[in-house]
N, C-alpha and C positions, 0 to 999 in steps of 0.2 A: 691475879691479873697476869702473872706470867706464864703458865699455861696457857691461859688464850693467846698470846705473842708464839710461846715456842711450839703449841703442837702443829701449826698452819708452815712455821717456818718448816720445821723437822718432815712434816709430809709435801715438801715442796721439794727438798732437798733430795728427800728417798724418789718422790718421781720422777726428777732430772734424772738421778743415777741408774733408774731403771730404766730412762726410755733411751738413755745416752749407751747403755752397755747392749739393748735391744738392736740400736742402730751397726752396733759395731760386729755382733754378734751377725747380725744378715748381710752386713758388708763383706764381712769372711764368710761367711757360706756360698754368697756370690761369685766372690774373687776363685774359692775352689775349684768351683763347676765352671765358671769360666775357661782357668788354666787343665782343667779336664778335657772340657770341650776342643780345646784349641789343639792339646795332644795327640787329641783323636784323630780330627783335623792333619797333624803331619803324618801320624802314622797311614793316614787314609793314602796321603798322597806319597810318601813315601812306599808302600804299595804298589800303588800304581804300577809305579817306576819299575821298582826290582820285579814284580810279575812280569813286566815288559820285558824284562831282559832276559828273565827264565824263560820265558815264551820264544824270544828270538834267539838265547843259547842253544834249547832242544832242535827249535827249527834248522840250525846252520848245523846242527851234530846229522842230520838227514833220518833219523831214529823213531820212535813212535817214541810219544812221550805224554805223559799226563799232568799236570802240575796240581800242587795241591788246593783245596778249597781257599778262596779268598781269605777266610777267616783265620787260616792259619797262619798267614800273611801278616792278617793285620794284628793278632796277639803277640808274632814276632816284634813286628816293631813298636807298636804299645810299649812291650816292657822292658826291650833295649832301650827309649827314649825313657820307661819311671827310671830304669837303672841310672841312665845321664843323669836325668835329673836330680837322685840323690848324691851326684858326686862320687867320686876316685872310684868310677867302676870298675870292678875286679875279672879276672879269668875266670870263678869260679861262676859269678852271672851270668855273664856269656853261658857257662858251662849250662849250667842251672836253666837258661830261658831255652838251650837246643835241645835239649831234653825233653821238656815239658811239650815243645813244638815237636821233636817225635810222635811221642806219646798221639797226639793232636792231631797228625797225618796217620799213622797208625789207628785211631779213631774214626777217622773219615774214611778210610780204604778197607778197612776189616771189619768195619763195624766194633771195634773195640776189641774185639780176640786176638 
C-alpha cells in the first residue's frame, strides 16, 4: 500500500523540481541576452558619439582624413563597457582592447597584411 502513496508522491516531487529549475534555467538565459542586448545598445550609441567627434576632430584639423569602419568603433566600446562590467578595470585592458582594435583597422585598410 505504500508504494502506491509514495511513488505518485516521489514523481510529483521530481516534476516540480524539474519544471521549477527549467523555469529558472530560461529566466537566466533571458536576463543574459537581455544585459547583452542592452550593451550593444550603449556601445551602438556610445559610437555614434565618438565617430561624431573623430569626424569633427579631422574636419577642424583642415587634413584628408579617413576614419575607421563603424565596426571597429563599436568592438572598441563593446569591450571597454565587458571590461567595466567585470570590475577594477585594469591598464593592461585598456592596453589589451587598443591593440586588438589595431589589429582591426589594420584589417580593414590592408586587407590584413
Amino acid at each position: 500500500m505504500e508504494a502506491k502513496i509514495l511513488i505518485p508522491l516521489i514523481s510529483a516531487l521530481v516534476g516540480a523540481i524539474i519544471g521549477a529549475l527549467s523555469s529558472i534555467i530560461t529566466i537566466t538565459i533571458q536576463q543574459r541576452s537581455q544585459s547583452k542586448r542592452e550593451k550593444m545598445k550603449l556601445a551602438s550609441e556610445m559610437v555614434e558619439n565618438d565617430r561624431k567627434f573623430s569626424y569633427e576632430l579631422a574636419k577642424a584639423k583642415g587634413k584628408p582624413y579617413s576614419l575607421p569602419p563603424v565596426s571597429v568603433y563599436q568592438h572598441y566600446h563593446f569591450e571597454i563597457l565587458t571590461a567595466l562590467e567585470k570590475g577594477n578595470i585594469k591598464a593592461s585592458d585598456i592596453e589589451r582592447i587598443t591593440l586588438k582594435n589595431k589589429e582591426l583597422i589594420n584589417a580593414a585598410r590592408f586587407g590584413g597584411k
